[in-house]
N, CA, C and O atoms as a GROMACS GRO file, in nm:
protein
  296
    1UNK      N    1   4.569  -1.003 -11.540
    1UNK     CA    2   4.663  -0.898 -11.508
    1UNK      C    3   4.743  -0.864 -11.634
    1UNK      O    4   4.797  -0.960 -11.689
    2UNK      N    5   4.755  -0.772 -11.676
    2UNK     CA    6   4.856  -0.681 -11.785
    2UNK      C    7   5.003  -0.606 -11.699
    2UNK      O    8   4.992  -0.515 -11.616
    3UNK      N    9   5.103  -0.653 -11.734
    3UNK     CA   10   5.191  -0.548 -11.689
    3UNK      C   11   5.310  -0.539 -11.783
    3UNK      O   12   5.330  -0.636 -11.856
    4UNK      N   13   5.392  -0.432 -11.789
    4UNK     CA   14   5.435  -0.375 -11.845
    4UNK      C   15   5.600  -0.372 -11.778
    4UNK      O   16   5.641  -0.320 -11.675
    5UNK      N   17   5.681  -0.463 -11.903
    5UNK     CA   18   5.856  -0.493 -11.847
    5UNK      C   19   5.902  -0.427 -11.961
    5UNK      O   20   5.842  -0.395 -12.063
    6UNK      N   21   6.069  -0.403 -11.911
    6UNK     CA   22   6.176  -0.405 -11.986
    6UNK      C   23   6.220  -0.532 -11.958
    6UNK      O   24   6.212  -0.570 -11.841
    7UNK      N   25   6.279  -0.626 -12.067
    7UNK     CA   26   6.351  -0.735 -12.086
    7UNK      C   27   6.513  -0.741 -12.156
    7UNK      O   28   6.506  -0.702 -12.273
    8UNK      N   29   6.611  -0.767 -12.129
    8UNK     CA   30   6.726  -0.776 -12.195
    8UNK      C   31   6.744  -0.943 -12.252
    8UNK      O   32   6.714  -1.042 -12.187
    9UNK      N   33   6.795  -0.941 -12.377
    9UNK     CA   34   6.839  -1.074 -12.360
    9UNK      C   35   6.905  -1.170 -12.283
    9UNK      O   36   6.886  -1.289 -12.258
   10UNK      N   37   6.989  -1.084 -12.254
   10UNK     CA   38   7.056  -1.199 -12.103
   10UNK      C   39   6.931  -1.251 -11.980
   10UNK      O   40   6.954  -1.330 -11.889
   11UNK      N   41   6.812  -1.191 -12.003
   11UNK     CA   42   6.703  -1.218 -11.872
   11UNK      C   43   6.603  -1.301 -11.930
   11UNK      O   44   6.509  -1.335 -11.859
   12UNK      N   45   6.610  -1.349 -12.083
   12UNK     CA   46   6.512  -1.414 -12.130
   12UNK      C   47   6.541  -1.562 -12.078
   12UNK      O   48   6.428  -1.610 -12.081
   13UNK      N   49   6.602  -1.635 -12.045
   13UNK     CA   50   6.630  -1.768 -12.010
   13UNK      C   51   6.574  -1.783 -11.819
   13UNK      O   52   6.543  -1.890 -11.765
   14UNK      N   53   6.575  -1.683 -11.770
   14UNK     CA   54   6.558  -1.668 -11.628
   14UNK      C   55   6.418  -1.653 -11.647
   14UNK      O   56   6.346  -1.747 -11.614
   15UNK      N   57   6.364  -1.542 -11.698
   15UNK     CA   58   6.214  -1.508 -11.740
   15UNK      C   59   6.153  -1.671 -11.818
   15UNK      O   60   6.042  -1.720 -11.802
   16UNK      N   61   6.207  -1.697 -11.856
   16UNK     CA   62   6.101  -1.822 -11.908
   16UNK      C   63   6.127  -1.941 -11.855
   16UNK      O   64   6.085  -2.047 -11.902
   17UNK      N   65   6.209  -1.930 -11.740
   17UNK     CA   66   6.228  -2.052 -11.656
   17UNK      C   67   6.086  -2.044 -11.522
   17UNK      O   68   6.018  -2.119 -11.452
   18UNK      N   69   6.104  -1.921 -11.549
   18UNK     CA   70   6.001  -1.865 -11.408
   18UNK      C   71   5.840  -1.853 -11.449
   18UNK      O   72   5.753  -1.896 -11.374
   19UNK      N   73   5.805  -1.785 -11.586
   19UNK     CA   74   5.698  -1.848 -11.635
   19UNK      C   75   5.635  -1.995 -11.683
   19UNK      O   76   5.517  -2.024 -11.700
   20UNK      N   77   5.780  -2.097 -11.702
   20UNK     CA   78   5.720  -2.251 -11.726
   20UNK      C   79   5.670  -2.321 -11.581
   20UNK      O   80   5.606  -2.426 -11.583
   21UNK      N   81   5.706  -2.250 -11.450
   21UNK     CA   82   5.697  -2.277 -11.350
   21UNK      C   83   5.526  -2.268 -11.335
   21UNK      O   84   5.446  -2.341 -11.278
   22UNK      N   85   5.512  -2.152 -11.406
   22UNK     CA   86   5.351  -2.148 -11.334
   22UNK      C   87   5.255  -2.262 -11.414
   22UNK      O   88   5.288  -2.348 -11.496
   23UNK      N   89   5.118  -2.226 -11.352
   23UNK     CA   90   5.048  -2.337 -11.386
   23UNK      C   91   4.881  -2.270 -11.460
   23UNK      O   92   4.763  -2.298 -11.438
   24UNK      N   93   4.958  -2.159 -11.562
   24UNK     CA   94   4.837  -2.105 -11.617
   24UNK      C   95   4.871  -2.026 -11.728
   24UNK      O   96   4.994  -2.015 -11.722
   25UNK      N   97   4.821  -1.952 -11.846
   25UNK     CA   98   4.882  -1.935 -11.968
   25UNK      C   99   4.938  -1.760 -11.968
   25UNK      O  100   4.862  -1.672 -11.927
   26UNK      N  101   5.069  -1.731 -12.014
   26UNK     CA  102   5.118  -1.606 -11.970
   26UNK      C  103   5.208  -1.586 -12.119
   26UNK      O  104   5.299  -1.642 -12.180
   27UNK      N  105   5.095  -1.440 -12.133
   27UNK     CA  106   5.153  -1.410 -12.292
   27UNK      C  107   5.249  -1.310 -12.289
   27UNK      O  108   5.248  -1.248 -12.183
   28UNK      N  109   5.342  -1.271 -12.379
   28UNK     CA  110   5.447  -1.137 -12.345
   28UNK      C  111   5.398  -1.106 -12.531
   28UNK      O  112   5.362  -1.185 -12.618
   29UNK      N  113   5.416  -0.981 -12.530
   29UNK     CA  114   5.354  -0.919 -12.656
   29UNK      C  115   5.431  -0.770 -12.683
   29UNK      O  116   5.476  -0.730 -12.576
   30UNK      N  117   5.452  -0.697 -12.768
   30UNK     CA  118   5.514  -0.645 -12.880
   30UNK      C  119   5.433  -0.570 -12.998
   30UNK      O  120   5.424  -0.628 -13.106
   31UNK      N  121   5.384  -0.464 -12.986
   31UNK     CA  122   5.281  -0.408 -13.086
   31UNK      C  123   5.153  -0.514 -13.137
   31UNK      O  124   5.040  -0.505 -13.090
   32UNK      N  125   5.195  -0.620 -13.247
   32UNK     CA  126   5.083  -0.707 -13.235
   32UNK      C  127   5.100  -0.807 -13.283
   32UNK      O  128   5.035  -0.855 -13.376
   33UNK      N  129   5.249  -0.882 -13.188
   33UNK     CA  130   5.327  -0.987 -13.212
   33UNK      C  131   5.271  -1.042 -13.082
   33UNK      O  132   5.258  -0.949 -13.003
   34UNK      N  133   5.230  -1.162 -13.028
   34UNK     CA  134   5.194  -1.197 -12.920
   34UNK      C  135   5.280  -1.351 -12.910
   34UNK      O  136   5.282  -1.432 -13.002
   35UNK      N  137   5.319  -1.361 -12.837
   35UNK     CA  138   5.404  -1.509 -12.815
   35UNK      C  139   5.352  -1.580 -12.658
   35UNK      O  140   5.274  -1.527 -12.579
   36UNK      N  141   5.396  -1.665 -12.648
   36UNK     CA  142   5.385  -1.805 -12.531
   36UNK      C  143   5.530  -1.710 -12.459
   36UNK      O  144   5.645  -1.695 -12.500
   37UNK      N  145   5.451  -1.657 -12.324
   37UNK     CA  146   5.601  -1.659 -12.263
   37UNK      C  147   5.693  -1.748 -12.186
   37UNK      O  148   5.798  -1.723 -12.126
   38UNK      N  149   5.625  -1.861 -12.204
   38UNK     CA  150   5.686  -2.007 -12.175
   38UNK      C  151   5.756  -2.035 -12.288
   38UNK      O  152   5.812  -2.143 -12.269
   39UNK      N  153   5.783  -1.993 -12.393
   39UNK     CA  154   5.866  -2.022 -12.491
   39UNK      C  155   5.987  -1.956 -12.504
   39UNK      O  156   5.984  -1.833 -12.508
   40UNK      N  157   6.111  -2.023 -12.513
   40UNK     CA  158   6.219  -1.938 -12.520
   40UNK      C  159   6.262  -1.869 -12.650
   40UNK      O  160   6.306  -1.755 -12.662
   41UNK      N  161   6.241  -1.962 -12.747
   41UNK     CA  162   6.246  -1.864 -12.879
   41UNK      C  163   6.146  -1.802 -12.893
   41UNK      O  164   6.197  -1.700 -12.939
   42UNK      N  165   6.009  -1.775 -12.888
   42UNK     CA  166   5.913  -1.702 -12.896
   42UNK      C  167   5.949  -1.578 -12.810
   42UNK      O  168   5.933  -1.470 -12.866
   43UNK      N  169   6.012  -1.577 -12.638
   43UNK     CA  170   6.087  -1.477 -12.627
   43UNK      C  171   6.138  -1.434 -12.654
   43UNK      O  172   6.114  -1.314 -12.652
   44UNK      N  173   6.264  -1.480 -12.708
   44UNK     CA  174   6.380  -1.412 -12.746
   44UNK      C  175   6.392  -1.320 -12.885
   44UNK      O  176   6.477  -1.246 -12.934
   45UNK      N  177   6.234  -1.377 -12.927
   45UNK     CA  178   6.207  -1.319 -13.097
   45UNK      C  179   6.204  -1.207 -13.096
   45UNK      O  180   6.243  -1.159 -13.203
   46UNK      N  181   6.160  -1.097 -12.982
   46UNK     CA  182   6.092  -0.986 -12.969
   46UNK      C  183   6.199  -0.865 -12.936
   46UNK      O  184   6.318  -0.861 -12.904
   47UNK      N  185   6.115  -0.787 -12.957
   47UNK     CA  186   6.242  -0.640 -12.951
   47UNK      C  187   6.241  -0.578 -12.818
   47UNK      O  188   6.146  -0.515 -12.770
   48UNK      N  189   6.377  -0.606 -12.753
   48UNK     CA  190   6.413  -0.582 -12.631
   48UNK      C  191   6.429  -0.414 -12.626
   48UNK      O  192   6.474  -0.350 -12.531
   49UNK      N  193   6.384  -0.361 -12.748
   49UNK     CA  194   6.429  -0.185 -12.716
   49UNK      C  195   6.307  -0.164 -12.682
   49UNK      O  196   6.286  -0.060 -12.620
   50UNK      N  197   6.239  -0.216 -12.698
   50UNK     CA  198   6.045  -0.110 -12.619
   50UNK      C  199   6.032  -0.202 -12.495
   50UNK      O  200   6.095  -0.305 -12.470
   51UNK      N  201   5.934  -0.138 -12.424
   51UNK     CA  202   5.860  -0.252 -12.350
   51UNK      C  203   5.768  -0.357 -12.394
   51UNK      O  204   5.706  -0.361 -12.500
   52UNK      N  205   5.768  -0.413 -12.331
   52UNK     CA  206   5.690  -0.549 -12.327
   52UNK      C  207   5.564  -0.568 -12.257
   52UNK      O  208   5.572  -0.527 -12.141
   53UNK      N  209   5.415  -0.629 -12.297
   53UNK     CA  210   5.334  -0.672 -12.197
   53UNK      C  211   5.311  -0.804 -12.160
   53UNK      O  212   5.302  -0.889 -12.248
   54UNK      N  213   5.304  -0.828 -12.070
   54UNK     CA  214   5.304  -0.953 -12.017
   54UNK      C  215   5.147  -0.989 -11.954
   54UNK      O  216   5.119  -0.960 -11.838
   55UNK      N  217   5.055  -1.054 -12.041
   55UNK     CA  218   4.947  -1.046 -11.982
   55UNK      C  219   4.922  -1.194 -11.911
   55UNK      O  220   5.022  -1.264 -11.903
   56UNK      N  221   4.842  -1.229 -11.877
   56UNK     CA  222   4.788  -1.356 -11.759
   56UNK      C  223   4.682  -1.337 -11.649
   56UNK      O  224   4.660  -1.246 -11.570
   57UNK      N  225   4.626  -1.451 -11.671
   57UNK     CA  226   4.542  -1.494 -11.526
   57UNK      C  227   4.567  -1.563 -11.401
   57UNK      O  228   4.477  -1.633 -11.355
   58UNK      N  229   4.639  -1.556 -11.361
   58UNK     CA  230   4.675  -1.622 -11.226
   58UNK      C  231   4.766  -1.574 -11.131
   58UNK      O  232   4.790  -1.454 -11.141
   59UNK      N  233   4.822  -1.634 -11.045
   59UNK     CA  234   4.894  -1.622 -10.889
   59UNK      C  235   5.001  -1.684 -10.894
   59UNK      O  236   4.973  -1.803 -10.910
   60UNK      N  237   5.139  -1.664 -10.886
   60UNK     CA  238   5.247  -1.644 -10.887
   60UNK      C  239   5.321  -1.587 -10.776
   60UNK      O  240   5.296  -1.467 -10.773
   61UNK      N  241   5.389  -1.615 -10.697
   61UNK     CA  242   5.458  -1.493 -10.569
   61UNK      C  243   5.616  -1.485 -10.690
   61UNK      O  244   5.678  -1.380 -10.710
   62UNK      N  245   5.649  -1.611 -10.749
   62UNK     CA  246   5.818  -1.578 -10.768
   62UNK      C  247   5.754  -1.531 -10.926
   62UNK      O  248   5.850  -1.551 -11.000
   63UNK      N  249   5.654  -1.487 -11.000
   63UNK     CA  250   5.654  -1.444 -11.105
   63UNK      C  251   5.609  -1.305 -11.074
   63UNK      O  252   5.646  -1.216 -11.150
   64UNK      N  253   5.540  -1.280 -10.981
   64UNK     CA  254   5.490  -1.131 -10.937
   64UNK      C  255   5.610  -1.046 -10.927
   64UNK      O  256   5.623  -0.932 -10.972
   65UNK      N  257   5.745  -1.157 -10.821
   65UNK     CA  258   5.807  -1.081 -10.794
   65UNK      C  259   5.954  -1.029 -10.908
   65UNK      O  260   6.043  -0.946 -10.889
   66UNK      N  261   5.927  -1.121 -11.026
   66UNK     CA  262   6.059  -1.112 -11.133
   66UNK      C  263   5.962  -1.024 -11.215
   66UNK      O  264   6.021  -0.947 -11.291
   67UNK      N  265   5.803  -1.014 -11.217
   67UNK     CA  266   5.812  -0.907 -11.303
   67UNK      C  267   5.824  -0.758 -11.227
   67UNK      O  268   5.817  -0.651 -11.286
   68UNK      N  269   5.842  -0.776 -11.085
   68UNK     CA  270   5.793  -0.643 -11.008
   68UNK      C  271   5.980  -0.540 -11.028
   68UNK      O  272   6.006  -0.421 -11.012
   69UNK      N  273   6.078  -0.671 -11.074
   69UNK     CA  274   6.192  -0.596 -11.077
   69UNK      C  275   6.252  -0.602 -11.219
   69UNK      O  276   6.372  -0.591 -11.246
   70UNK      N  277   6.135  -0.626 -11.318
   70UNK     CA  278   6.124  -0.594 -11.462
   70UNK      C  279   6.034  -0.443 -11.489
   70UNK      O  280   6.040  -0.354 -11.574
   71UNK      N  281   5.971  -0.464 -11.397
   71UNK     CA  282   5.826  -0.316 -11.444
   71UNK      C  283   5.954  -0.175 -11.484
   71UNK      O  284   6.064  -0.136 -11.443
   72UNK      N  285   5.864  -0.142 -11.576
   72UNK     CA  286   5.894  -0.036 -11.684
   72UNK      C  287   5.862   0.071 -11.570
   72UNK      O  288   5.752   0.070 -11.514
   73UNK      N  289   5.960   0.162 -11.538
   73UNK     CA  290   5.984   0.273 -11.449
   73UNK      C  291   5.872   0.369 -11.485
   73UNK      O  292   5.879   0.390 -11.606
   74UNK      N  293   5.786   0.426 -11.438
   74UNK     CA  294   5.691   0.541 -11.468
   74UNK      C  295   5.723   0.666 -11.428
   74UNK      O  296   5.647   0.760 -11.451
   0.00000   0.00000   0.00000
């Protein structure tokens, strides 16, 4: 799955509490900066003015649902 957030810094500590939870590898990326989004400085490295992708393979209900009230408005 690929999806597409806005992140603030104040949400990076919540966001990577909720990705260390899962039990499968979940990247967040930045033009063609790619980081561990289980990492909190590797989050926090990135530029909160664009969006973000958050890619991964797996099943999540409480990560589906923190990125479903991150998704980048269309």
């Amino acid at each position: 799955m690929v999806r597409t957030i806005l992140l603030t810094p104040d949400e990076v500590q919540h966001f990577v509490d909720v990705t260390s939870r899962c039990n499968f590898d979940i990247d967040i990326s930045y033009n063609r900066y790619v980081v561990d989004a289980k990492s909190f400085l590797g989050v926090y490295g990135l530029d909160f003015r664009s969006p973000l992708t958050v890619s991964y393979e797996g099943y999540n209900a409480e990560l589906e649902d923190l990125l479903k009230k991150l998704s980048k408005a269309s």
